[in-house]
VOPAGU-2260 file (C-alpha; in pm, 1 decimal, decimal comma):
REM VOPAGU-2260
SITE   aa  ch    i         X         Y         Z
SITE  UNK   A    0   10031,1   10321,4   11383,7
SITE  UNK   A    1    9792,2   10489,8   11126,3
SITE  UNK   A    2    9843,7   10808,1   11238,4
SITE  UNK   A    3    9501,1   10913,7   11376,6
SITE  UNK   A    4    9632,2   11004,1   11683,0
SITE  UNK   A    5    9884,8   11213,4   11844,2
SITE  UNK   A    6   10141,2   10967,4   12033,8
SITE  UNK   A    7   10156,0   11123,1   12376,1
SITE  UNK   A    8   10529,6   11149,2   12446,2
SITE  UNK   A    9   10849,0   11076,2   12230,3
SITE  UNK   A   10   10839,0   11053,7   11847,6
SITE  UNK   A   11   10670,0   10866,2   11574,9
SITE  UNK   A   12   10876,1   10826,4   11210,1
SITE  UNK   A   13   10690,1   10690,1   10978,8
SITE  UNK   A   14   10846,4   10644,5   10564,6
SITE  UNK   A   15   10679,7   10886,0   10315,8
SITE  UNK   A   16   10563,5   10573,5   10129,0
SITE  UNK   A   17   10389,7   10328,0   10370,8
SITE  UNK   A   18   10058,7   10229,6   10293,8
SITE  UNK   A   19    9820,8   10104,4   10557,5
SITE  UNK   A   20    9478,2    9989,5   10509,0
SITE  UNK   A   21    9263,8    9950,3   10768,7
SITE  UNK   A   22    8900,9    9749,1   10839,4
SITE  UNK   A   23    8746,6    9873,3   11120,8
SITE  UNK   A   24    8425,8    9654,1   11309,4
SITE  UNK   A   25    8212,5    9954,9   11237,6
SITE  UNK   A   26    8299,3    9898,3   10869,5
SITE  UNK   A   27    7958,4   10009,3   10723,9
SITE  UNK   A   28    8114,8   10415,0   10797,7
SITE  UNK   A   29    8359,4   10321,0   10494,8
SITE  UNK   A   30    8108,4   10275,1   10256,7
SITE  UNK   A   31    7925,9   10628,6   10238,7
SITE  UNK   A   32    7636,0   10629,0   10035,1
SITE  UNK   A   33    7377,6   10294,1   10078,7
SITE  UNK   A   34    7199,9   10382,4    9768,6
SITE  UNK   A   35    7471,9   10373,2    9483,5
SITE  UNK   A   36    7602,6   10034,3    9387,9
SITE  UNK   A   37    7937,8    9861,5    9476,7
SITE  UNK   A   38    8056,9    9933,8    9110,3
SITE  UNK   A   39    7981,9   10339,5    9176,9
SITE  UNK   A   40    8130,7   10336,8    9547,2
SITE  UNK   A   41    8441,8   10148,4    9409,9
SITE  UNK   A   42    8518,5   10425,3    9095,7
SITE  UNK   A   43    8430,0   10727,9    9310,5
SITE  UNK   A   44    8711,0   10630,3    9563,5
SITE  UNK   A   45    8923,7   10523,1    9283,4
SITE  UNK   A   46    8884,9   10780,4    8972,6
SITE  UNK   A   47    9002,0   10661,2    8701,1
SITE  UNK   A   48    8997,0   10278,4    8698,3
SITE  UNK   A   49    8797,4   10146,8    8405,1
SITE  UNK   A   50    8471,9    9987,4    8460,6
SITE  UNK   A   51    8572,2    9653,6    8365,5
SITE  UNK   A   52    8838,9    9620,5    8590,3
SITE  UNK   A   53    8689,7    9757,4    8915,3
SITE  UNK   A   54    8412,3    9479,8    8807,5
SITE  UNK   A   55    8659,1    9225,6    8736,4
SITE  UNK   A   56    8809,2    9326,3    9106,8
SITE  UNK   A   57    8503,0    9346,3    9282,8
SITE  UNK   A   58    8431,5    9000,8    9110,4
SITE  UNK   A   59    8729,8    8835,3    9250,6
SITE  UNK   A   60    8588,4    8932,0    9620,3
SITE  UNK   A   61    8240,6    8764,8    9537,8
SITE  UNK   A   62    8062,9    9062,4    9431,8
SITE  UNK   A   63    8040,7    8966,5    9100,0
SITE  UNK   A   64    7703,8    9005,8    8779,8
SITE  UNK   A   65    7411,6    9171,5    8949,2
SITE  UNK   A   66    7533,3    9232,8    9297,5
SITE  UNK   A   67    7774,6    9446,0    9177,6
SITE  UNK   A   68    7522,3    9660,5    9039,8
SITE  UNK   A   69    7311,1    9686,1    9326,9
SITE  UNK   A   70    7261,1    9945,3    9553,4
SITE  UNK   A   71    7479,2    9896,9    9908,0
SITE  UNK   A   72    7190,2    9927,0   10064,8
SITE  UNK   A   73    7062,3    9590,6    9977,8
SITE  UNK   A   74    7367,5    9398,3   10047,3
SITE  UNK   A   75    7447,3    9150,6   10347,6
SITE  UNK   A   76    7653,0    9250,9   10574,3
SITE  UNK   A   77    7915,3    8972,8   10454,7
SITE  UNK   A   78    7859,0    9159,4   10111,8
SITE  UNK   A   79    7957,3    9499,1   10272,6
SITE  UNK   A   80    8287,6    9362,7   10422,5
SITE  UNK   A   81    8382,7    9190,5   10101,1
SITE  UNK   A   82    8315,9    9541,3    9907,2
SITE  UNK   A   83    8529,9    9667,8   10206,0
SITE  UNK   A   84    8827,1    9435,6   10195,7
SITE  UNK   A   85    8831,9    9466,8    9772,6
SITE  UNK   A   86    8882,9    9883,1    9848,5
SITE  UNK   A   87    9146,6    9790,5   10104,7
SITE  UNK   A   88    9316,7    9538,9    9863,8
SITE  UNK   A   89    9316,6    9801,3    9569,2
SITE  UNK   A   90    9510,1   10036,5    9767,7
SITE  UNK   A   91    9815,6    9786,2    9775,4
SITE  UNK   A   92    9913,7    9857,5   10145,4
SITE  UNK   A   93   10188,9    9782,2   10315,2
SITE  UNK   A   94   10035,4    9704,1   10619,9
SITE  UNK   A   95    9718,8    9565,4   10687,5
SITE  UNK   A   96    9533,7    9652,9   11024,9
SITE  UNK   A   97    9226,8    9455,4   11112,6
SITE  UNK   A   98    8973,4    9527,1   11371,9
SITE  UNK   A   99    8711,8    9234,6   11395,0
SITE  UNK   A  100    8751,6    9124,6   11023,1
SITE  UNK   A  101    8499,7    8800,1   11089,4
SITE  UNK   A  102    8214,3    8972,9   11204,0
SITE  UNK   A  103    7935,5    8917,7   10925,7
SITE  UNK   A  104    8133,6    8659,3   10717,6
SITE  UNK   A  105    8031,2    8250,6   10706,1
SITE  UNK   A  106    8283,7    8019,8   10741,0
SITE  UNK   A  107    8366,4    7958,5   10362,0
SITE  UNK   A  108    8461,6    8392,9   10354,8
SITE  UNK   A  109    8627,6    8344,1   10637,0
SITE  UNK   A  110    8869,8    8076,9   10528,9
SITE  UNK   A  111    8953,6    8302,5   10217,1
SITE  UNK   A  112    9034,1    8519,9   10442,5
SITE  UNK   A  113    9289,3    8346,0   10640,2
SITE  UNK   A  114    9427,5    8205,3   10280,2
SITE  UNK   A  115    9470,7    8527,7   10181,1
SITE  UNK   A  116    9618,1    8695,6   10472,8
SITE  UNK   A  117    9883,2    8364,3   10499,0
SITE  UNK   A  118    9991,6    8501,6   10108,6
SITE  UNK   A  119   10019,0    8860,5   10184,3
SITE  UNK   A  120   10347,6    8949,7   10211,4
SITE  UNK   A  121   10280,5    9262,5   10426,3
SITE  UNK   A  122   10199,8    9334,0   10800,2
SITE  UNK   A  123    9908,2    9246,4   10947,8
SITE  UNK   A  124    9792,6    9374,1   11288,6
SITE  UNK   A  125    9472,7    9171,7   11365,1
SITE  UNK   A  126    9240,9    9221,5   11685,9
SITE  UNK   A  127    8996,2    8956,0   11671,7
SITE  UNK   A  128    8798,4    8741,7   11935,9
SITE  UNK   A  129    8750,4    8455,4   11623,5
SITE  UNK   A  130    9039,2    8190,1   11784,1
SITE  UNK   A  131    8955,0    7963,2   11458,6
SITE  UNK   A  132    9143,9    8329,0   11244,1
SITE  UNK   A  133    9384,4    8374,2   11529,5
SITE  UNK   A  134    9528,7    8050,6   11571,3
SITE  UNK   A  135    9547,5    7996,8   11146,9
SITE  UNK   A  136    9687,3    8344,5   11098,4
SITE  UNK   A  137    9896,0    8514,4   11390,8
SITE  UNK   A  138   10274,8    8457,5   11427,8
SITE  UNK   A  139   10242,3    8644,5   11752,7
SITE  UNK   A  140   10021,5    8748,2   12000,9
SITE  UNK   A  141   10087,1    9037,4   12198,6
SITE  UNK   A  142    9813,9    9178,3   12468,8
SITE  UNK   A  143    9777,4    9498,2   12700,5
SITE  UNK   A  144    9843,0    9465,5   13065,9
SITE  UNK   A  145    9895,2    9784,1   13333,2
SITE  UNK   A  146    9883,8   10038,6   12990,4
SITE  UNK   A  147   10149,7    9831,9   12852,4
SITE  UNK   A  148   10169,1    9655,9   12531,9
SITE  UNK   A  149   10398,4    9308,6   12576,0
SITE  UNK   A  150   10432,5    8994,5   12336,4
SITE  UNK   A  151   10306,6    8669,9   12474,1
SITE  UNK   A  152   10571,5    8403,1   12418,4
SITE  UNK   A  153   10393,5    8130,1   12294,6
SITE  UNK   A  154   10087,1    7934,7   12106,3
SITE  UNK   A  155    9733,9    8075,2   12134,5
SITE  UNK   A  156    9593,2    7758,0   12309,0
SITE  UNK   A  157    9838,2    7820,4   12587,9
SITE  UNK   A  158    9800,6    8225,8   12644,3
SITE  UNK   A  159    9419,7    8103,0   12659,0
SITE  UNK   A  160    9460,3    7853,6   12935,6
SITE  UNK   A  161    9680,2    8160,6   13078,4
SITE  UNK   A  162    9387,8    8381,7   13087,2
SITE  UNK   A  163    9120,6    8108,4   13177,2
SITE  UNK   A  164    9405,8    8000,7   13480,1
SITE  UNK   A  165    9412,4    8389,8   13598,9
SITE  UNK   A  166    9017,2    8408,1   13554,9
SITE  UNK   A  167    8943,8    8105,6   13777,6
SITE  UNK   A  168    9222,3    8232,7   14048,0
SITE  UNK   A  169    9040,7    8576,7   14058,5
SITE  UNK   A  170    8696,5    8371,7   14104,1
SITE  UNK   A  171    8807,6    8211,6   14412,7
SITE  UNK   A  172    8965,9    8514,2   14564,7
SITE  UNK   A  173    8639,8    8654,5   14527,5
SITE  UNK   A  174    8475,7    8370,9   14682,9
SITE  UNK   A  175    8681,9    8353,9   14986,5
């Protein structure tokens, strides 16, 4: 979908002006540098912006007086995803894909985070193993079975007694 890989047959088309963002698990490769501040990382991928608004920004995703002046380095790893998900927010995308957004983040960060992705009026393409996120956030769910991407038709709680059903029938085949 982003483009970082070649699609093995037929044809991709993809308008000039979509945006994606994307937060990967392994977020910490985003941020570069550990030893400039939040503040610094934030202008250098955004030349340009004033001070006082990137701070203002960063300040609206909790990173706000002194820890927006600290050095990376030093921050939480919550802290490091917020400073990840302001960068992604800046960019205004389109579409939003999400690759483990709740690791790192207490239960107050995540629930902005659901808030926030239930207001955004984009995509969102979320792979997550956090059923609290999944069940408050995702319209659909769709899985890979046999190299083949389908939509599951139906709530979470049910796809999961699916899975725990097909689980438990593959236990006692092997116990036979």
């Amino acid at each position: 979908m982003a483009g970082e890989l070649q699609a093995t047959s037929g044809s991709v088309v993809r308008h000039s002006k979509l945006r994606f963002a994307k937060f990967s698990q392994h977020f910490v490769d985003q941020l570069g540098d550990f030893n400039v501040s939040p503040l610094e990382h934030f202008m250098s991928q955004f030349p340009g912006v004033p001070a006082q608004t990137a701070r203002s920004h960063l300040g609206s995703f909790g990173l706000s007086g002194d820890l927006a002046l600290r050095s990376i380095g030093t921050l939480s790893g919550g802290q490091k995803s917020r400073l990840v998900f302001a960068m992604l927010s800046w960019k205004k995308p389109h579409v939003l894909l999400l690759d483990e957004p709740t690791n790192h983040l207490d239960i107050e960060t995540i629930d902005s985070l659901c808030e926030a992705l239930n207001v955004f009026r984009g995509g969102v393409l979320l792979i997550s193993h956090d059923e609290r996120l999944i069940t408050m956030v995702c319209d659909q769910i769709w899985y890979l079975k046999d190299k083949k991407v389908s939509v599951y038709d139906g709530e979470y709680t049910n796809y999961k007694k699916l899975l725990l059903s097909s689980i438990t029938s593959q236990d006692k085949q092997i116990t036979i």
